[in-house]
MMTF fields as JSON, N, C-alpha, C and O atoms, coordinates in Angstrom:
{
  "mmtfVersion": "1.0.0",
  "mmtfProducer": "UNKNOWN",
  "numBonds": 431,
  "numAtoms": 432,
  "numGroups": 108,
  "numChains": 1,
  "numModels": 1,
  "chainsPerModel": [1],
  "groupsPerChain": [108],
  "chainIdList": ["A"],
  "bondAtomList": [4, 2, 8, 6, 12, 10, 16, 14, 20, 18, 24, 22, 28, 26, 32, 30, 36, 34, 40, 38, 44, 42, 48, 46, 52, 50, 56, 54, 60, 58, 64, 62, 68, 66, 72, 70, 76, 74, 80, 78, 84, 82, 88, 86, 92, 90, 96, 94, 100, 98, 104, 102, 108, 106, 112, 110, 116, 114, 120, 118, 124, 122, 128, 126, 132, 130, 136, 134, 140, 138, 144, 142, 148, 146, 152, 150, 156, 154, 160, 158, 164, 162, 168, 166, 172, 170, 176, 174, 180, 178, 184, 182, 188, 186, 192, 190, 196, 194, 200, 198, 204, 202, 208, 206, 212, 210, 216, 214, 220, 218, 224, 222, 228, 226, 232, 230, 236, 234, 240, 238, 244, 242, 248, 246, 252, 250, 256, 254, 260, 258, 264, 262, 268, 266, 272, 270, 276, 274, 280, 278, 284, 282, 288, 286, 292, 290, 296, 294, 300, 298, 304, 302, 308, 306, 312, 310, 316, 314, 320, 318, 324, 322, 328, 326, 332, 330, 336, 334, 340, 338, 344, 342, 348, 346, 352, 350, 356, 354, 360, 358, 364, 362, 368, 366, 372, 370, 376, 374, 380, 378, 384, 382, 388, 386, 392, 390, 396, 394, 400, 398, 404, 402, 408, 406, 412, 410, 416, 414, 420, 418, 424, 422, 428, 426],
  "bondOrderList": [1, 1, 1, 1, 1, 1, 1, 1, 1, 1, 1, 1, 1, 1, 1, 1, 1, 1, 1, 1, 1, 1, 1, 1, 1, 1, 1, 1, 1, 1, 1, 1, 1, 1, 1, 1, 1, 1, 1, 1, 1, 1, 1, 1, 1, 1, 1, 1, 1, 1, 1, 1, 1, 1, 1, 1, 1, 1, 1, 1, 1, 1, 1, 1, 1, 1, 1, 1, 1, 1, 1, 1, 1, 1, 1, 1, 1, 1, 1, 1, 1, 1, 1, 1, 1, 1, 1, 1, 1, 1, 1, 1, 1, 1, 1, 1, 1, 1, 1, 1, 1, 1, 1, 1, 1, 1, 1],
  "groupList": [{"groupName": "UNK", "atomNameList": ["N", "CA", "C", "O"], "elementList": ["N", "C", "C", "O"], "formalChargeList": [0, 0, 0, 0], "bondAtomList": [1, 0, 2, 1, 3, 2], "bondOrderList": [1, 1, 2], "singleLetterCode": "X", "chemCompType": "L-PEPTIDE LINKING"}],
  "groupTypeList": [0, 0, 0, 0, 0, 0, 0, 0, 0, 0, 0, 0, 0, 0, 0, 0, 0, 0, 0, 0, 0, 0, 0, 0, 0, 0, 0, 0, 0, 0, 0, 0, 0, 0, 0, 0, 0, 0, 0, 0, 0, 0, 0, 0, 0, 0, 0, 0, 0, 0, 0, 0, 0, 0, 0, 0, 0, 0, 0, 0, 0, 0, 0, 0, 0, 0, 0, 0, 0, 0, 0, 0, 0, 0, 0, 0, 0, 0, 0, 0, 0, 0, 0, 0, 0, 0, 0, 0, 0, 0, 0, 0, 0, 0, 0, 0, 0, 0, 0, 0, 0, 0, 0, 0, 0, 0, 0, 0],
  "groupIdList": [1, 2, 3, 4, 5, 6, 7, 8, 9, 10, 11, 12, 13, 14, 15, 16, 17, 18, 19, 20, 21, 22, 23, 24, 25, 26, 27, 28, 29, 30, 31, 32, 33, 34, 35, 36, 37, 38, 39, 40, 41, 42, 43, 44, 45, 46, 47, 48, 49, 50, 51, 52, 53, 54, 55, 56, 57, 58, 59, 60, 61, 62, 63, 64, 65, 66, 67, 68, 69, 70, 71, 72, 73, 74, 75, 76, 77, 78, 79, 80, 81, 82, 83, 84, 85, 86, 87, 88, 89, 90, 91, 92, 93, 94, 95, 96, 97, 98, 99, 100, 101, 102, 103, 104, 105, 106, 107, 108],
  "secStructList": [7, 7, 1, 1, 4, 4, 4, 7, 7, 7, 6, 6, 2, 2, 2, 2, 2, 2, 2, 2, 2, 2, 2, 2, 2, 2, 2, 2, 2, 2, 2, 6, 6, 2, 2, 2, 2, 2, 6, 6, 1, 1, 7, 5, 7, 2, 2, 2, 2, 2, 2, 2, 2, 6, 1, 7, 2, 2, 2, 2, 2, 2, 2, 2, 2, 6, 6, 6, 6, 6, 6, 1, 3, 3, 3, 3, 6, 6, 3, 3, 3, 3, 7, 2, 2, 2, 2, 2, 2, 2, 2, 2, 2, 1, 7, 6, 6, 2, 2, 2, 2, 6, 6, 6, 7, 7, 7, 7],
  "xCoordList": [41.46, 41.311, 39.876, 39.294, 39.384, 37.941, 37.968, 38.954, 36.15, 36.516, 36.663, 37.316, 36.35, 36.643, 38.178, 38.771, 38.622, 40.23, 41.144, 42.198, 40.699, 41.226, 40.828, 41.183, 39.949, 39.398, 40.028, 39.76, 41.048, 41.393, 42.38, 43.239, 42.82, 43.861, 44.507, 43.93, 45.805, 46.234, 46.765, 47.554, 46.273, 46.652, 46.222, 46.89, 44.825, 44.199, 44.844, 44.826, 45.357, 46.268, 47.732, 48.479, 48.282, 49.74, 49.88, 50.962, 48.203, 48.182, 48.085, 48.86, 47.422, 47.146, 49.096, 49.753, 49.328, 50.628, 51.693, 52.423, 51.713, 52.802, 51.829, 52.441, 50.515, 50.145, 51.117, 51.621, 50.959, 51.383, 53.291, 53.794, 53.862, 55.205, 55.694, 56.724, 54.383, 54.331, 53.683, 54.038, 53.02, 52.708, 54.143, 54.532, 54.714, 55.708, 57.038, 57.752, 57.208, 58.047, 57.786, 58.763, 56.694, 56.326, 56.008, 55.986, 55.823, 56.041, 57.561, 58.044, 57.996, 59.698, 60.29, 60.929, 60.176, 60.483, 59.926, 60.591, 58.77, 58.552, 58.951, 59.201, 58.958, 59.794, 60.789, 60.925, 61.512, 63.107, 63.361, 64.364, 61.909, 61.699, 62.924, 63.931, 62.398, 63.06, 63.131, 64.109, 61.733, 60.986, 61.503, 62.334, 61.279, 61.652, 63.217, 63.529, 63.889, 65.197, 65.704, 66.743, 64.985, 65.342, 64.967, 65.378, 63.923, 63.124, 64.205, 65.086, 63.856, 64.982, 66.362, 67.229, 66.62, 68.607, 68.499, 67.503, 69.615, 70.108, 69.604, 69.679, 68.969, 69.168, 70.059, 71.024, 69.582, 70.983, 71.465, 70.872, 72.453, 72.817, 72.8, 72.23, 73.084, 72.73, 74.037, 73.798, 75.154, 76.265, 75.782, 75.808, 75.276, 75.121, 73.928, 73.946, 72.712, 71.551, 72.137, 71.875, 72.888, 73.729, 74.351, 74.174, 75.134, 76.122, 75.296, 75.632, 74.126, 73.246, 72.291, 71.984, 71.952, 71.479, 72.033, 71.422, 73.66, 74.131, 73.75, 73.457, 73.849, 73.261, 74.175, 74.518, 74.588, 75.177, 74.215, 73.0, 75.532, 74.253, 72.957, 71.877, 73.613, 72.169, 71.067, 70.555, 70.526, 69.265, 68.948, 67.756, 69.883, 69.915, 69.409, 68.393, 70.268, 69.644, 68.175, 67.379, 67.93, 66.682, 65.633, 64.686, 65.49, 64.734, 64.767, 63.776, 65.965, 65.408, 65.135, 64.075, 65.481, 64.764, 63.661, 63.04, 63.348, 61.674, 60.702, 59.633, 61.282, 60.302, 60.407, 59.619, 61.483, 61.205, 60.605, 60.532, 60.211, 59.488, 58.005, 57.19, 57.934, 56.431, 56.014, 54.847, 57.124, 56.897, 57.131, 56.544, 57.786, 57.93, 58.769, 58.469, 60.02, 61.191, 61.321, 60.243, 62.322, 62.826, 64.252, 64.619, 64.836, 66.197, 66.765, 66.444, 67.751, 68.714, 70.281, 70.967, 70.585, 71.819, 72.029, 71.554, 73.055, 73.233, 72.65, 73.223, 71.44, 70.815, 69.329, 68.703, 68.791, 67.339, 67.132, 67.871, 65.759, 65.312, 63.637, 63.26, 62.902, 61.501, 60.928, 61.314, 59.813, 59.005, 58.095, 58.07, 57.423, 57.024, 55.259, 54.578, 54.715, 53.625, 54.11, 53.388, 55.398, 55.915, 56.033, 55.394, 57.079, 57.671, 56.32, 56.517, 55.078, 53.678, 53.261, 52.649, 53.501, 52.887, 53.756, 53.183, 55.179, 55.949, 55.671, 55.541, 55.479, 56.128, 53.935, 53.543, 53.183, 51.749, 51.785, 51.657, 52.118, 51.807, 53.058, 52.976, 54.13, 55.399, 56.151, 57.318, 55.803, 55.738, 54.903, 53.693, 55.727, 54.671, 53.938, 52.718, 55.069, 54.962, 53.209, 52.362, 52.698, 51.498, 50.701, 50.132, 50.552, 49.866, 49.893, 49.701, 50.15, 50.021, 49.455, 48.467, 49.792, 49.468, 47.396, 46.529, 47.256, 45.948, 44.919, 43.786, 45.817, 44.907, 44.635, 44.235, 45.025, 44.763, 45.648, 45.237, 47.04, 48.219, 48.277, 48.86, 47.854, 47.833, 48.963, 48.685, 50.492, 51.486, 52.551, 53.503, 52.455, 53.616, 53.894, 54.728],
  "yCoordList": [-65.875, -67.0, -67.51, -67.709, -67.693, -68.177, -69.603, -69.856, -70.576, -71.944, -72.47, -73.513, -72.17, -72.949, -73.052, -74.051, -71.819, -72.366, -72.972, -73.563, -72.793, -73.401, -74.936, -75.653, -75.262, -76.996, -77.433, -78.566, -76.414, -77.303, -78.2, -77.913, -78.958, -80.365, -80.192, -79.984, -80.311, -80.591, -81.901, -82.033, -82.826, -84.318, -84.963, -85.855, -84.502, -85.442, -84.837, -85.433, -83.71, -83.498, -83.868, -83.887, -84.094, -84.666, -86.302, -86.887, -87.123, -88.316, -88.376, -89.169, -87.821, -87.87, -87.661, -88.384, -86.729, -86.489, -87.693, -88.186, -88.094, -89.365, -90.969, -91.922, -90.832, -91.703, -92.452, -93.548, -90.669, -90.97, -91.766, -92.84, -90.699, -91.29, -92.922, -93.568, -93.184, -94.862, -95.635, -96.81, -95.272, -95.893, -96.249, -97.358, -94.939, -94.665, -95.741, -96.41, -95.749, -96.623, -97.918, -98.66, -98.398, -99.77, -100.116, -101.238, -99.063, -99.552, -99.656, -100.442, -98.687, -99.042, -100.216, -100.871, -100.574, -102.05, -103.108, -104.118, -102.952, -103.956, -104.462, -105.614, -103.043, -102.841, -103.611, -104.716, -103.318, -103.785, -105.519, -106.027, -106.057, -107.075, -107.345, -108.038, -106.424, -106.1, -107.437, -108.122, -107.524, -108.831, -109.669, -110.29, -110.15, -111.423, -111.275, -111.489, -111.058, -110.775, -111.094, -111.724, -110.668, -111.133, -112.227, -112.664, -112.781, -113.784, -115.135, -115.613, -115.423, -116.745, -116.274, -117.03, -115.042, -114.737, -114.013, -113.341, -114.13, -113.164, -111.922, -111.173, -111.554, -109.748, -109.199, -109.637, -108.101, -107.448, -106.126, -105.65, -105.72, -104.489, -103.274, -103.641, -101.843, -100.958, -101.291, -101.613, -101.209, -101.821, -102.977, -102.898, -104.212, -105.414, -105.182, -105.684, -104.378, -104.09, -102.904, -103.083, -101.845, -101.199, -101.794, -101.722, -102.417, -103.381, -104.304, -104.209, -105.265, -105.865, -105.121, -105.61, -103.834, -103.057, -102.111, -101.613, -101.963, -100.984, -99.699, -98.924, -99.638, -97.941, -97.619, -98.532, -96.32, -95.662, -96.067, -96.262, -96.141, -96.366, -95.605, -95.966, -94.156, -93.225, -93.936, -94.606, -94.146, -94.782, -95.78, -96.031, -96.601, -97.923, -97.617, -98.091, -96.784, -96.531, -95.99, -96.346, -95.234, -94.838, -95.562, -95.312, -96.292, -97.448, -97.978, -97.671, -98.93, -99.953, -99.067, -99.338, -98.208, -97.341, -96.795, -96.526, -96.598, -95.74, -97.664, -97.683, -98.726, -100.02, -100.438, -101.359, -100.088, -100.416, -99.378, -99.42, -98.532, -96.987, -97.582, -97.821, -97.716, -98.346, -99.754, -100.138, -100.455, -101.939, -102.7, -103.763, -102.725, -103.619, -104.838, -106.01, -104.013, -104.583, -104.683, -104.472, -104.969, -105.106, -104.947, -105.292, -104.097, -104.063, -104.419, -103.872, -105.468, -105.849, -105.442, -105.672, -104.791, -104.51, -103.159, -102.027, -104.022, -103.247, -104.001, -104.164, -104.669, -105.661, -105.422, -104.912, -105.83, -105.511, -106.781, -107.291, -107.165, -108.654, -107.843, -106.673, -109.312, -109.027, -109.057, -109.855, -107.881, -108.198, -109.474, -110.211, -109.627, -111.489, -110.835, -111.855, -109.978, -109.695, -109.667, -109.934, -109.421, -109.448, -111.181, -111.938, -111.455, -112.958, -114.042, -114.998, -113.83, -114.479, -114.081, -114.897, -112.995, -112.878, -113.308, -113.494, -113.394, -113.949, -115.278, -115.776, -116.362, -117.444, -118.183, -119.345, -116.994, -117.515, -117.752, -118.754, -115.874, -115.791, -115.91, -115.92, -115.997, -116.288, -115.085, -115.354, -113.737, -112.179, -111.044, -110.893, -110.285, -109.281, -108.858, -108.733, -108.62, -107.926, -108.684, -107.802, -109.94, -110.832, -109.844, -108.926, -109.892, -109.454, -108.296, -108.169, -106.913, -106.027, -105.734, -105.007, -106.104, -105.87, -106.895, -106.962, -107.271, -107.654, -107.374, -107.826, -106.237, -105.354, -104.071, -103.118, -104.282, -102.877, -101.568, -100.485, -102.114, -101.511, -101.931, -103.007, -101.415, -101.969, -101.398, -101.545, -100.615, -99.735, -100.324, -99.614, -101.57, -102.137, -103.119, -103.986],
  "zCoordList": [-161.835, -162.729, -162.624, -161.557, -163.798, -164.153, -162.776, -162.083, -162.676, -162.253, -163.824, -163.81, -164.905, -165.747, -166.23, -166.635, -166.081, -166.478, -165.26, -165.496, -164.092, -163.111, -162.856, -161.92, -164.001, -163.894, -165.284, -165.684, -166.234, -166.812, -167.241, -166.407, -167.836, -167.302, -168.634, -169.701, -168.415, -169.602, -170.083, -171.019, -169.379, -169.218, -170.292, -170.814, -170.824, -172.234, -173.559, -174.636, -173.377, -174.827, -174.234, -175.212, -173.362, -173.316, -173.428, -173.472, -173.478, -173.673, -175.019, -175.554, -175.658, -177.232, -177.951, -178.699, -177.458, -177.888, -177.492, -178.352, -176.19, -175.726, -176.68, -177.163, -176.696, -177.616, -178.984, -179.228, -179.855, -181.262, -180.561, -180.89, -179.573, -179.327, -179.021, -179.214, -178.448, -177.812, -179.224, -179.312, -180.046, -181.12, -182.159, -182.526, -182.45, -183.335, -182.65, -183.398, -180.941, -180.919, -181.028, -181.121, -181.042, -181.068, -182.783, -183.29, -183.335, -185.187, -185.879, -186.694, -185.289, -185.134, -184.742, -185.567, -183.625, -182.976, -183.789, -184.025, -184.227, -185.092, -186.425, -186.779, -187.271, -188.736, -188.231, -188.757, -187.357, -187.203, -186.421, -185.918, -186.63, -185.624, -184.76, -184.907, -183.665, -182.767, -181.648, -181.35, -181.165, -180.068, -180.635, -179.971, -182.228, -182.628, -182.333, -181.162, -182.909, -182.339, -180.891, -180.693, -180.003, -178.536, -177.906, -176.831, -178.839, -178.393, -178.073, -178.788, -177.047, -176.626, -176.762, -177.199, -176.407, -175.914, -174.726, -174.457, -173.898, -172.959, -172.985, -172.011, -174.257, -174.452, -175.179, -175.807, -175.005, -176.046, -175.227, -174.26, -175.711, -175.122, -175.835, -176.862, -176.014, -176.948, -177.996, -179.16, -177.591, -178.661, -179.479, -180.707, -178.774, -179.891, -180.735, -181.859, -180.302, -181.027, -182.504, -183.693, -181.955, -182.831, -183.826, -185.043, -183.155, -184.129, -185.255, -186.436, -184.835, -185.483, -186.724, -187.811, -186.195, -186.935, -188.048, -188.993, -187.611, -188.567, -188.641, -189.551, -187.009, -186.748, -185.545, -184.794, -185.333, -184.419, -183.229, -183.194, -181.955, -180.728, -180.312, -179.844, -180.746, -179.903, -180.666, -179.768, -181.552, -181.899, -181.434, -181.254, -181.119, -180.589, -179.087, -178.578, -178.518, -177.214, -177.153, -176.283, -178.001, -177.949, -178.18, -177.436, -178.877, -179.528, -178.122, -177.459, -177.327, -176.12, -175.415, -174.85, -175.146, -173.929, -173.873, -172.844, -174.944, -175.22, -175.669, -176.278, -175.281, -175.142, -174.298, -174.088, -173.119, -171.871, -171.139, -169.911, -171.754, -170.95, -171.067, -170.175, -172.2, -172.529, -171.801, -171.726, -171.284, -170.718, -171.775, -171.573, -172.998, -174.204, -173.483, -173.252, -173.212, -172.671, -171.596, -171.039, -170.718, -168.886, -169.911, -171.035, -168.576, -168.499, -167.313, -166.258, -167.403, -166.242, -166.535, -167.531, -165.38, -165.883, -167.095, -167.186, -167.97, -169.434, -170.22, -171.297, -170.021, -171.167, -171.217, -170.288, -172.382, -172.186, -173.076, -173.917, -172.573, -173.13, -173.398, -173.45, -173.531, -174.236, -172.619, -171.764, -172.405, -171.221, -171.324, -172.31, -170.296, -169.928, -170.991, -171.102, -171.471, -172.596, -173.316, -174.276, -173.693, -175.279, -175.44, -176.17, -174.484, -174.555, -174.893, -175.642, -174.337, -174.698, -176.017, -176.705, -176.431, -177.333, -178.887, -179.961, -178.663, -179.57, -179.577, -180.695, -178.134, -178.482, -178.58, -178.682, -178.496, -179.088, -180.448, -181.152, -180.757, -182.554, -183.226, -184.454, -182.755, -183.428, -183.852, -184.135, -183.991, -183.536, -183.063, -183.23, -182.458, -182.302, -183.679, -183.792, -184.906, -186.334, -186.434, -186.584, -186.377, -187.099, -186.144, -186.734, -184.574, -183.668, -183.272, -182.062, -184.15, -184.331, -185.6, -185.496, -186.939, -188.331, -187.849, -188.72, -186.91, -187.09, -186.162, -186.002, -185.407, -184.538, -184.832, -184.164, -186.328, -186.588, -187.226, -187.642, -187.132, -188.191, -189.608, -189.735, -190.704, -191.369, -192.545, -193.735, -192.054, -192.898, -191.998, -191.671, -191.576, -190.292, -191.2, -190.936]
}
C-alpha cells in the first residue's frame, strides 16, 4: 500500500454525506413544527407524535430519534421533549421554523 493511500480518511466524505442526513432531519422537524409542538409539554411519545401527525409510528420513530441523535431532542424514558438549545431557541424566537428560515433555509 502506497503512504498516500494509507493516509487516506474516509471521514470528510462520510461527514458530507451524514451532513445532508442531519440537515434533511432538521427540515423535516421543522415543516412539521415539530419543537413548537413540544414546546412547554411533558413530551411526546412515538404513538402520540404518530397519532398527532396521522402517520404510522415507524416515521414517527424515526423523525424523534434521528433529533435526538443530532441533540434536537433528550429522551427520558418513552418520551422525548425539546433539548435545553432547542427550548432557548423557541421560547427566544418563538420557533425554530423563524430561526432557521433566517440562517439560511430559504425552501423551509
Amino acid at each position: 500500500m502506497s503512504e498516500l493511500a494509507a493516509n487516506l480518511s474516509p471521514i470528510p466524505l462520510m461527514q458530507i454525506a451524514t451532513g445532508f442526513w442531519a440537515s434533511k432531519t432538521l427540515a423535516a422537524a421543522t415543516e412539521l413544527n415539530l419543537f413548537t409542538r413540544l414546546s412547554g409539554t411533558a413530551g411526546t411519545t412515538i404513538e402520540e407524535l404518530a397519532q398527532a401527525l396521522a402517520v404510522q409510528p415507524r416515521p414517527a420513530e424515526m423523525l424523534l430519534t434521528g433529533c435526538a441523535a443530532l441533540g434536537l431532542l433528550e429522551k427520558q424514558s418513552d418520551r422525548y421533549r425539546n433539548s435545553k438549545p432547542i427550548r432557548s431557541i423557541v421560547v427566544t424566537s418563538g420557533s425554530v421554523a423563524s430561526t432557521y428560515q433566517t440562517t439560511g433555509c430559504r425552501s423551509c
